[in-house]
N, C-alpha and C positions, 0 to 999 in steps of 0.2 A: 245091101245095107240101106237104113234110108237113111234122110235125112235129120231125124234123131241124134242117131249115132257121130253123127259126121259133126254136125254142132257143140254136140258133147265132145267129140276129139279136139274140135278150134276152142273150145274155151280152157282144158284142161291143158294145153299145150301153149296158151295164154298166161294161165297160171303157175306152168313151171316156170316156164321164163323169166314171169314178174319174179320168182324166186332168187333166179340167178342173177337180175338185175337188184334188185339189196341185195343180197351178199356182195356183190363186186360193188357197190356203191357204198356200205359201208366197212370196205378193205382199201388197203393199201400194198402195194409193189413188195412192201417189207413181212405184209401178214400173209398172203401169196407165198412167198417165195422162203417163208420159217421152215426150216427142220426143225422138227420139236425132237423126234425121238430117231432114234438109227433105225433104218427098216419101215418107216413110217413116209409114206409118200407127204411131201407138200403139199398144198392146196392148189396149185399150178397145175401138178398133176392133173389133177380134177377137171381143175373148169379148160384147160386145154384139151385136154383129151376125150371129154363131154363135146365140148362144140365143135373139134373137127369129124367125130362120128358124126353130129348131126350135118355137118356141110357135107359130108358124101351121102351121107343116107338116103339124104334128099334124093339127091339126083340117082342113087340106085334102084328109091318105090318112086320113080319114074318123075320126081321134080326134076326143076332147073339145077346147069351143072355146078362142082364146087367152087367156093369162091378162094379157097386156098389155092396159095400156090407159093411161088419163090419172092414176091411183093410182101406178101404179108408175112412170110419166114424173115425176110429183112425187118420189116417194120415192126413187128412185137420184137425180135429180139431174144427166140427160143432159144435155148440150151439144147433144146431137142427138139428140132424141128418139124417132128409128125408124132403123130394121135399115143405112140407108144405101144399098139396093141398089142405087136408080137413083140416087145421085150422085154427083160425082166422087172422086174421091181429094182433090181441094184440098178439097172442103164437107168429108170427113169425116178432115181434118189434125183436125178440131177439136171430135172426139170426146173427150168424158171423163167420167170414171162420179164425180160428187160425195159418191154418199155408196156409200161401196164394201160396208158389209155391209148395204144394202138391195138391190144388185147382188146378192149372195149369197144372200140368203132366196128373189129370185125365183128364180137358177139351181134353188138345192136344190126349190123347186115346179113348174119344169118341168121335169128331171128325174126328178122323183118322177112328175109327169105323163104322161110317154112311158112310163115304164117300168112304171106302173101299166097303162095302154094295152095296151103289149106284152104284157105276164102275163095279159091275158084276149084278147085276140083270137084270131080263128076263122083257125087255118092255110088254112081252105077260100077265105079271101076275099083271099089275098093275092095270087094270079093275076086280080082284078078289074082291069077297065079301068079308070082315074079320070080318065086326059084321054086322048082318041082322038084319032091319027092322023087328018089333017094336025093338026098343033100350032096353035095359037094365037102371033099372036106373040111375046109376051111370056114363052114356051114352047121354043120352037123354036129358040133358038140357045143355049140351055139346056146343059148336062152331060146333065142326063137326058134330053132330046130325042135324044141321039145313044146311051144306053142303052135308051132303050125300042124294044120289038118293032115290028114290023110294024103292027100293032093301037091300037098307043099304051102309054102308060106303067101302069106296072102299080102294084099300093097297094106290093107288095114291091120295085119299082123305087123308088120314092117315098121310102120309108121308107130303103131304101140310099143314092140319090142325096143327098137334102135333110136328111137330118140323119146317119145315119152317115159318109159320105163327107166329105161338107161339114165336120163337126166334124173327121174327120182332118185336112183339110185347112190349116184355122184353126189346130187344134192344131200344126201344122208350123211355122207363122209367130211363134205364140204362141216355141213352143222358140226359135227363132232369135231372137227380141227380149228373150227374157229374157239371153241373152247379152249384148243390147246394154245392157241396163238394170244387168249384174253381176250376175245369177243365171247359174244353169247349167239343164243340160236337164233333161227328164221321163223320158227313157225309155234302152234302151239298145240 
């Protein structure tokens, strides 16, 4: 990869951010944490389960490690105190961030985390392998299982798949619920 690519990842992953920084800047603990509909995750959901993906991810396409832990389970104040991957939709109806600007100090530090990451990483390493073909299960029905090469997933697949994409992603749903909550969108 050169250094193209790698510039264009730091500014795009700048840009998601800025995203999630307005939307949690114009919400509150009460627009967060609305069920509008039965079956309809929260906005909690989202931005919690968004940012703890990217605090491991990091540290799994080989950044520094997470910054979660049983500090910051105290200090937001979860209902549910990790990312939700493997449960269902009814366990994580009942997601909710208690204390909403300790949810924001972690955002702004991993954020700052990734993106401090990004600013010093070696273009040269971004075509490394970090999980080799055949996948793992836990892998393999993955997004990025069906992005990665021939070879396996690459750090630069990783870093796309698990938090920039991912974050687009969340960020979609986030827009749409803020409609249900009486906000409007982010973007245009």
């Amino acid at each position: 990869m050169d250094n193209a690519y790698l510039s264009s990842l730091r500014r795009r992953m700048r840009a998601l951010h800025s995203l999630y920084e307005d939307a949690t800047a114009t919400m509150g603990a009460d627009h967060v944490n609305a069920v509008t509909v039965p079956g309809v995750l929260p906005i909690a959901f989202s931005l919690v389960h968004f940012l703890m993906i990217e605090d491991t991810s990091l540290a799994f396409a080989g950044g520094p490690a997470p910054l979660y832990g049983p500090q910051w389970a105290q200090a937001i104040e979860l209902a549910v105190p990790d990312d939700g991957k493997h449960r269902s939709v009814e366990d994580m109806m009942a997601q909710r961030i208690g204390n909403y600007a300790a949810y924001l100090d972690y955002q702004t530090q991993v954020f700052a985390k990734t993106e401090e990451h990004l600013a010093q990483l070696d273009p040269s390493t971004l075509d490394d392998i970090i999980i080799a073909f055949p996948y793992p299960a836990t892998i393999a029905s993955t997004f990025s299982a069906r992005v990665g090469g021939e070879n396996g997933i690459t750090r630069s697949d990783a870093l796309e798949c698990w938090i920039y994409q991912h974050g687009l992603r969340h960020m979609g749903e986030i827009e749409h619920a803020r409609a249900l909550v009486g906000l409007g969108g982010m973007t245009s």
